[in-house]
C-alpha positions as CSV (number, residue, x, y, z in Angstrom):
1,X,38.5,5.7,70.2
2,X,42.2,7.1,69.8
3,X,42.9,9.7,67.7
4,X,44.1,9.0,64.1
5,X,45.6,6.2,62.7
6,X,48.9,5.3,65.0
7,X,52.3,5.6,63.8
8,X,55.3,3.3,64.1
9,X,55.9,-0.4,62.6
10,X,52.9,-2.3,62.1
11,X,52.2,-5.3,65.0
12,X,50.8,-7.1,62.5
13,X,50.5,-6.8,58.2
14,X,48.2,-8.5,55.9
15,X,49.1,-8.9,52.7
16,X,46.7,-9.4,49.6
17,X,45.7,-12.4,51.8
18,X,43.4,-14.7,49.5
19,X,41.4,-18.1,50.9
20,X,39.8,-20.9,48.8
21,X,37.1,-23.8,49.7
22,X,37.4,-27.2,48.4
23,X,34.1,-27.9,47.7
24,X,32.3,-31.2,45.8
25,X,31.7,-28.3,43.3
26,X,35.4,-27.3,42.8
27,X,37.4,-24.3,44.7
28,X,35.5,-21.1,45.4
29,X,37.1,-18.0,46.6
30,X,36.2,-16.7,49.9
31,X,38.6,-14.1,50.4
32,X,40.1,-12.5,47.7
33,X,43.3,-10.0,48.1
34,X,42.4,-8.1,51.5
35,X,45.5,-6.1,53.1
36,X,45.9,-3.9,56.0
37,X,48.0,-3.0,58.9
38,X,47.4,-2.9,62.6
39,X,49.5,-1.2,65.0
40,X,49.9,-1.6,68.8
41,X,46.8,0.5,70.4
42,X,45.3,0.4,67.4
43,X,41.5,-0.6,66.4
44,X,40.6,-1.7,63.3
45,X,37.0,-2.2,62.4
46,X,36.1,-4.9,59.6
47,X,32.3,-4.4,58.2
48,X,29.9,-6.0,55.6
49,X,27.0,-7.7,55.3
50,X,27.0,-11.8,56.3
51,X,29.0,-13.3,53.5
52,X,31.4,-10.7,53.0
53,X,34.4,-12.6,54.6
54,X,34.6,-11.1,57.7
55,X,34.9,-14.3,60.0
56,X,36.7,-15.7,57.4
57,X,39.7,-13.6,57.4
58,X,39.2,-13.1,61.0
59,X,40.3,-17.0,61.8
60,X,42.8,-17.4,58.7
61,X,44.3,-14.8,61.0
62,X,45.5,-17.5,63.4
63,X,44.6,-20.8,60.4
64,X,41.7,-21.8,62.7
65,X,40.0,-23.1,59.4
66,X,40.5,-26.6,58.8
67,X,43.3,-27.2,56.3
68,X,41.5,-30.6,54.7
69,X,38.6,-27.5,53.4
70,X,40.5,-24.7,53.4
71,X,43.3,-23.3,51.0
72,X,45.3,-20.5,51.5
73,X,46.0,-19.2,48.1
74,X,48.5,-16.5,48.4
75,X,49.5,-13.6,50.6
76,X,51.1,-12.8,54.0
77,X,50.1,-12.5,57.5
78,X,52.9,-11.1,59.4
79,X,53.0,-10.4,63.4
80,X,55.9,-9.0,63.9
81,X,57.7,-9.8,61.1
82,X,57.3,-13.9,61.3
83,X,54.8,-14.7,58.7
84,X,51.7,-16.9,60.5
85,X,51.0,-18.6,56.8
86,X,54.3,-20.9,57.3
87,X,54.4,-21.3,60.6
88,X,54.5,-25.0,61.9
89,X,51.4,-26.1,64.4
90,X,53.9,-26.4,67.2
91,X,54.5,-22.3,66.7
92,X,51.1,-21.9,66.1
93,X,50.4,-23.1,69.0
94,X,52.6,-20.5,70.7
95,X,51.0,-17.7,69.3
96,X,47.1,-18.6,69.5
97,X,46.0,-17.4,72.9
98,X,48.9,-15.5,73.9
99,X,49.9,-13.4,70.6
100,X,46.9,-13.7,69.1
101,X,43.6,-14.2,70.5
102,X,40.2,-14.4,69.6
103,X,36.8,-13.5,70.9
104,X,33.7,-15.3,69.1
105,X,30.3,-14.3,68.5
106,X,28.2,-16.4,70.5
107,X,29.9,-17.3,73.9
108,X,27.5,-20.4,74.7
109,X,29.8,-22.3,71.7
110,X,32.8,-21.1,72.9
111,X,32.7,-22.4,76.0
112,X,32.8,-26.0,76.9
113,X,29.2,-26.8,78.4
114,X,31.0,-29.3,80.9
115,X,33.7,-27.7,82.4
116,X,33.8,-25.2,85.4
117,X,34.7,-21.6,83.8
118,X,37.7,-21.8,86.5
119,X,38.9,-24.8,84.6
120,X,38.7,-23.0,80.6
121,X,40.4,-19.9,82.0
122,X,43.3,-22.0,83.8
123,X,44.0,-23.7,80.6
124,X,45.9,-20.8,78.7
125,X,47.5,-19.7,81.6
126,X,49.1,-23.0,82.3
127,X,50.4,-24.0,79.0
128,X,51.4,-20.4,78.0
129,X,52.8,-19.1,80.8
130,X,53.3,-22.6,82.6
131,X,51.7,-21.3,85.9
132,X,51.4,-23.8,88.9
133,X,47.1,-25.3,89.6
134,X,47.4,-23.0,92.8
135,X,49.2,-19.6,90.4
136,X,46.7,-20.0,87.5
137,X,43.3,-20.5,90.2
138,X,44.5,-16.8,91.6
139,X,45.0,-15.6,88.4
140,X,41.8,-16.8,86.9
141,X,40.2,-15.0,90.3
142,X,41.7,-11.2,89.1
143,X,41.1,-12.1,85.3
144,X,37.0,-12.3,86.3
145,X,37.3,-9.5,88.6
146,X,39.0,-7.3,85.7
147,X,36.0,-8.3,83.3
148,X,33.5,-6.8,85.9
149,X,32.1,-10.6,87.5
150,X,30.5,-10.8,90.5
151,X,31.9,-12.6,93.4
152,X,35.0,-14.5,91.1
153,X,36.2,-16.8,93.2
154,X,32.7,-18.2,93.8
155,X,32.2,-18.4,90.0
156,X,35.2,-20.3,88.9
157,X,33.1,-23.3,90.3
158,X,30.4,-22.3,87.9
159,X,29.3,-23.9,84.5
160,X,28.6,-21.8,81.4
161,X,24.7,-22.2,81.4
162,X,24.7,-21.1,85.0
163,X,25.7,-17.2,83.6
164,X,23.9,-15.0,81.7
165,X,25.0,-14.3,78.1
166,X,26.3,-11.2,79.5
167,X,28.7,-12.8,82.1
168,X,29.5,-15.7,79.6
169,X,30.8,-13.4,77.2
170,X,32.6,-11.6,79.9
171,X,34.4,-14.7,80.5
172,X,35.1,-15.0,76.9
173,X,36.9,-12.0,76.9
174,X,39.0,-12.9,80.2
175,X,40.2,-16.2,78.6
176,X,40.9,-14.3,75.4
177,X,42.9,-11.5,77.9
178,X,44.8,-14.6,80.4
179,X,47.8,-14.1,78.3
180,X,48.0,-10.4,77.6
181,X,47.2,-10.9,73.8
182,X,49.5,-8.4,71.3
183,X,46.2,-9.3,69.5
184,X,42.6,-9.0,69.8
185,X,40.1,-10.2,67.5
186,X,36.6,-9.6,68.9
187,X,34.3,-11.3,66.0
188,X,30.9,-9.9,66.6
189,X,31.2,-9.9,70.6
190,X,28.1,-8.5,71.0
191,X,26.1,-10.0,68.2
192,X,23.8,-12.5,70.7
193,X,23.5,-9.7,73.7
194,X,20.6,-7.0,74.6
195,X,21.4,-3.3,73.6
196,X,22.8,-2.5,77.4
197,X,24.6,-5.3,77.9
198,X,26.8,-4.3,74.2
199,X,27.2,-1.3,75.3
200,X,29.0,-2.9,79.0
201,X,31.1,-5.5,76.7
202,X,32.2,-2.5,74.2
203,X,33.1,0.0,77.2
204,X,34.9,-3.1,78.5
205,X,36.9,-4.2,75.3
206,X,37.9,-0.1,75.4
207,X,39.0,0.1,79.0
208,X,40.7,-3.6,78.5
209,X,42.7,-1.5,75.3
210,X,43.6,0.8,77.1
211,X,45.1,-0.7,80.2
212,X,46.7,-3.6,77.9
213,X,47.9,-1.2,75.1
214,X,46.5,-3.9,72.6
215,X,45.9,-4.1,69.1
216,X,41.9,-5.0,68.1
217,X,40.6,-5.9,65.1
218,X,36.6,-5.9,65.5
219,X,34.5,-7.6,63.0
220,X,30.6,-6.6,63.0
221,X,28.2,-5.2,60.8
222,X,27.1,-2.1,63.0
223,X,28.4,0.8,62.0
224,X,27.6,2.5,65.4
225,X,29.8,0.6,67.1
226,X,32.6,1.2,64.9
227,X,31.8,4.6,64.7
228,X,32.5,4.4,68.1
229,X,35.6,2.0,68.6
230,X,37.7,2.1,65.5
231,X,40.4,4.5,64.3
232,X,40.3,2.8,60.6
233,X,37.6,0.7,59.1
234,X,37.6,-1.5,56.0
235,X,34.6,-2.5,54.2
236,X,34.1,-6.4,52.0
237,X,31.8,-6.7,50.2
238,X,31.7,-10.9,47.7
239,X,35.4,-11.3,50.4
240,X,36.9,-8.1,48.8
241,X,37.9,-5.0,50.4
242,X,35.7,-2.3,48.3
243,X,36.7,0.7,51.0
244,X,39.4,1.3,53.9
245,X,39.8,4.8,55.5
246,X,40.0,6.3,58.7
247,X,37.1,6.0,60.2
248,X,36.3,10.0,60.4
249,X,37.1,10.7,57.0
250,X,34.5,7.3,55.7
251,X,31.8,9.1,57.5
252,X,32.3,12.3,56.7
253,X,33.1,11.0,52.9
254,X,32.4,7.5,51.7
255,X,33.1,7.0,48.1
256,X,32.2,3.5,47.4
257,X,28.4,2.9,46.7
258,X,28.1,-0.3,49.0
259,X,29.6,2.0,52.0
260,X,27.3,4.7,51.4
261,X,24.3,2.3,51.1
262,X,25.3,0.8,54.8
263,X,25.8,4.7,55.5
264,X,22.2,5.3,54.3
265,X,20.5,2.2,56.6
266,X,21.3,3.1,59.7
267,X,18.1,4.5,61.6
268,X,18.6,8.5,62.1
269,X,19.0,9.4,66.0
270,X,16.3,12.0,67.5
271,X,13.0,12.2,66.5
272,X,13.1,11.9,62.7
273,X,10.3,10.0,61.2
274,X,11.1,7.8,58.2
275,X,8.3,6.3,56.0
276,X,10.7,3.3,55.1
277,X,14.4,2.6,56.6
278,X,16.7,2.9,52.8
279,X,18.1,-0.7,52.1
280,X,20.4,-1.8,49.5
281,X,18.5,-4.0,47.0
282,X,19.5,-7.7,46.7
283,X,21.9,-9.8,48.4
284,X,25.3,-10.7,48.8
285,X,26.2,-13.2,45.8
286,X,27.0,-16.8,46.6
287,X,30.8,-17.3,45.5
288,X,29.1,-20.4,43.2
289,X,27.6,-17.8,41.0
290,X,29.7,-14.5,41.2
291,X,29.0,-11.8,38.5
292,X,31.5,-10.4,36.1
293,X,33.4,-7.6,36.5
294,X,32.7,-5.4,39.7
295,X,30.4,-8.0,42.3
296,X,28.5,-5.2,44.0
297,X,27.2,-4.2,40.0
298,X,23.8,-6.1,40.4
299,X,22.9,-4.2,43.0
300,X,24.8,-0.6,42.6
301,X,22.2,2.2,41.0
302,X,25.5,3.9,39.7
303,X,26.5,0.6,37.5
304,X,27.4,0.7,34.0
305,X,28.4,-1.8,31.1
306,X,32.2,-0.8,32.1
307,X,31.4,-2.4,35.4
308,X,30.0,-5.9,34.1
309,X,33.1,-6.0,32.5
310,X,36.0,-4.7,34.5
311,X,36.8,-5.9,38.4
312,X,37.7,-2.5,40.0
313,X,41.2,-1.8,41.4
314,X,41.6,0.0,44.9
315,X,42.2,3.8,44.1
316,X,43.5,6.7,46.3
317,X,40.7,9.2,47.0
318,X,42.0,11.1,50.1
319,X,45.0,10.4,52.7
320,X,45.0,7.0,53.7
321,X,41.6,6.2,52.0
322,X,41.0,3.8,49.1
323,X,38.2,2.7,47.4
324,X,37.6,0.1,44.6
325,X,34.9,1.7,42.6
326,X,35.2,2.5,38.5
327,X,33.1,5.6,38.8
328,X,35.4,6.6,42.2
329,X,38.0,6.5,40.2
330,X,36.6,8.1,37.6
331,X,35.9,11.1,39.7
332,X,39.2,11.5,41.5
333,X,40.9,11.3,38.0
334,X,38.7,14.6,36.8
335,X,39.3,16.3,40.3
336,X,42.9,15.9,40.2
């Protein structure tokens, strides 16, 4: 993990970024006013609960959603100044793969079942960088070597069912790295592996940072591993951002309830004995039936008729950390 947030010009800026569905049932919201910046060598972690809007924003990143469903109501996504949002497909397809790329949850679907992995990684690496059959084969060799694959020349002729989920996922992450991405979005990389072989695909992602000096923005709902990969985190919660901090000061200090309830779930290390796990009542609200005012108020043990009524604003509560809570702001407003 680096140190801090990093200075300098963001790579890339969000801005109050909101996404609708057409559904038979009218529009719903699925995102609603999420903003952040990333900076080069930076790693930003994006956490919440299935439904939160995660994967969402995560492919309205690069408008991977299908516009006859999707609506993009207002906001800005801005890499390097060029706003992706009104970008036409043929610059689209520019960036996606070798500005931008993206790195899925389940590598079995993101890989073509028919094709030799030589053939998906020599794709990107002949229409972005227009690299002869012979250029791109040699490339694709050093890419699986650099992602830790046995024998890589050998397994360019291989299919994706002939790898384990560990090396598929590996090879994931070397099409996602062909073109030396500005950008990585890793959305749950490590979601559909076994406990050792996260921890090889996260030590991977952070040596791949490192050499390639690249931005990450990594979407999961373990706190552990953003805990250990992040410099910043930012918490949804019903597609809103509810909490964004660095990532030492939300452990240390998390203000809004929902945070502290993930806070609260996570299994205690050593030998601490716990009759029952603590577990935020309910569920996630289906945007067909959102409740008034603040969403999180069905389930929050701190809510109050102010917060049926009243959609909570982000509010400072400490350098670079925000939090859109009623009673937060309530509290930094006496401590002030």
């Amino acid at each position: 993990m680096l140190m801090g947030t990093l200075r300098g010009t963001p790579l890339l800026s969000v801005r109050d970024l909101s996404v609708q569905f057409r559904t038979d049932q009218g529009l719903i919201t699925a995102v609603d006013g999420v903003s952040f910046d990333l900076r080069a060598g930076q790693t930003l972690g994006i956490v919440g609960e299935s439904g939160s809007g995660k994967s969402v924003t995560a492919m309205s990143l690069l408008r991977l959603l299908p516009p006859a469903t999707t609506r993009i109501a207002r906001g800005e996504i801005l890499l390097e100044g060029r706003d992706i949002i009104k970008a036409s497909e043929s610059e689209l397809e520019r960036i996606r793969g070798r500005d931008v790329s993206i790195v899925f949850q389940d590598p079995m679907s993101s890989l073509n079942p028919v094709l030799t992995i030589g053939r998906q990684i020599c794709e990107p690496l002949r229409l972005h960088l227009k690299l002869s059959r012979a250029e791109a084969k040699e490339r694709a060799v050093d890419l699986l070597g650099f992602v830790g694959i046995p024998s890589p020349r050998e397994s360019l002729g291989s299919y994706p069912h002939q790898l384990s989920g560990g090396q598929r996922q590996r090879v994931v992450i070397a099409m996602a790295l062909a073109c030396r991405p500005k950008v990585l979005i890793a959305d749950e990389p490590t979601t559909a592996l076994d406990v050792t072989t996260q921890a090889q695909i996260l030590d991977l992602l952070r040596e791949l940072q490192s050499k390639l000096h690249m931005a990450v923005i990594l979407i999961t709902h373990d706190l552990g591993v953003v805990a250990e990969f992040a410099d910043d985190v930012l918490v949804m919660y019903a597609g809103r951002m509810v909490e964004k901090s660095p990532v030492s000061q939300l452990f240390a200090r998390a203000r809004h309830p929902y945070t502290q309830g993930l806070l609260n779930s996570i299994p205690p290390f050593g030998d601490q004995e716990l009759e029952k796990l603590p577990a935020i009542n309910g569920t996630v609200p289906s945007p067909f039936a959102m409740p008034s005012g603040c969403a999180f108020h069905p389930r929050c043990t701190f809510a109050s008729s102010a917060c049926l009524e009243a959609v909570p604003e982000l509010a400072s509560c400490g350098p670079n950390h925000v939090a859109a809570c009623l009673r937060v702001t309530e509290l930094e407003r006496m401590h002030a």
